[in-house]
N, C-alpha and C positions, 0 to 999 in steps of 0.2 A: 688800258683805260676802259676797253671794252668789258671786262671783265670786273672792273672795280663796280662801273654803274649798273649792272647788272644784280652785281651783289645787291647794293642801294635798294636798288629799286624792288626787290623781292625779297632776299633774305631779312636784311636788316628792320626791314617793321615788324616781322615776326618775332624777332628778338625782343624788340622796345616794347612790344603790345601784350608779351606771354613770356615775361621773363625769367619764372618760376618751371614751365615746363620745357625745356631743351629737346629741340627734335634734330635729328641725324642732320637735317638740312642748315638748323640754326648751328647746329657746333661747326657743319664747314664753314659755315660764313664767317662764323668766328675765327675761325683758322686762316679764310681768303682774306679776311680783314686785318687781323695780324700781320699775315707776311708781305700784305701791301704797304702798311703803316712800316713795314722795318725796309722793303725796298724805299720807300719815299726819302726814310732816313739815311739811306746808304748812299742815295742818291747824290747829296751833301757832302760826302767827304772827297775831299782832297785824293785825289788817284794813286800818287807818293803814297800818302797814308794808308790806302785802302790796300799795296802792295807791305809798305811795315808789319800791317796787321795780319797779314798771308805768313812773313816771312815770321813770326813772332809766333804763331801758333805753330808753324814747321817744327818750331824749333822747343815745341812746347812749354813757353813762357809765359808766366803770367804776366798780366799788365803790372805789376807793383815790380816784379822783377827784370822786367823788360826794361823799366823805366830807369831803374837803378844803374842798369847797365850803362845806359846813357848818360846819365846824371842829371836827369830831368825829374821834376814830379809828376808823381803817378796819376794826380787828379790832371794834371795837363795831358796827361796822355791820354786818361781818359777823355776828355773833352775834346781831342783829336778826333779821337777813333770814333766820337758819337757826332762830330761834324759839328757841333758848338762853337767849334775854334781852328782857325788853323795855324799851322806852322809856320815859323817866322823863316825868312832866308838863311838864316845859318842851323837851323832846329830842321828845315826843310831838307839840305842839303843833305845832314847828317844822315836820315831817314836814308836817302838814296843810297848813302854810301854804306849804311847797315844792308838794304835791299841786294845791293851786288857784292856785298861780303860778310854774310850769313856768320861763316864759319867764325870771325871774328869777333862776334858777340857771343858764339855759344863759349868760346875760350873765357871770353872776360865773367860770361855769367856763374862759370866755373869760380872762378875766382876769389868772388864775390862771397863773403860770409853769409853763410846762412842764417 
């Protein structure tokens, strides 16, 4: 937090006030301010989900075919993974059981027409 208001309070007018010219200092902030706004948002997701999302890049999936595998929709998934929404009990569960059996989804994904 320390670090957020900090940005605030020094980078960030710089930015607002001289928008046109970017200095070394403005572009970090821009970066500190990015990856705060994406931890805020990760913040939010579901733990289950946020291990889905680990096990699904492992396995180098994309969200459309991840979802497939499952037999969910892709915007629901997306809307998981962006902490919008969460998983219902039985949509939650599943997640778990893809988490502790990886290899099972890479088989189905296999399977799966392209």
């Amino acid at each position: 937090m320390e670090i957020k208001n900090q940005v605030q309070r020094q980078a960030l007018p710089a930015i607002v006030n001289n928008p046109s010219e970017p200095t070394k200092t403005q572009g970090y902030a821009r970066l500190w301010t990015d990856s705060l706004r994406q931890c805020e948002e990760q913040a939010d997701i579901d733990p289950v989900v946020a291990a889905a999302i680990e096990t699904r890049k492992s396995l180098k999936l994309t969200q459309t075919r991840f979802a497939r595998c499952l037999d969910i929709s892709p915007r629901t998934l997306a809307e998981w993974e962006q902490g919008k929404r969460k998983p219902s009990g039985a949509a939650r569960t599943l997640l778990v059981w893809v988490v502790a059996n990886p290899e099972h989804l890479k088989i189905a994904s296999r399977s799966l027409r392209r």
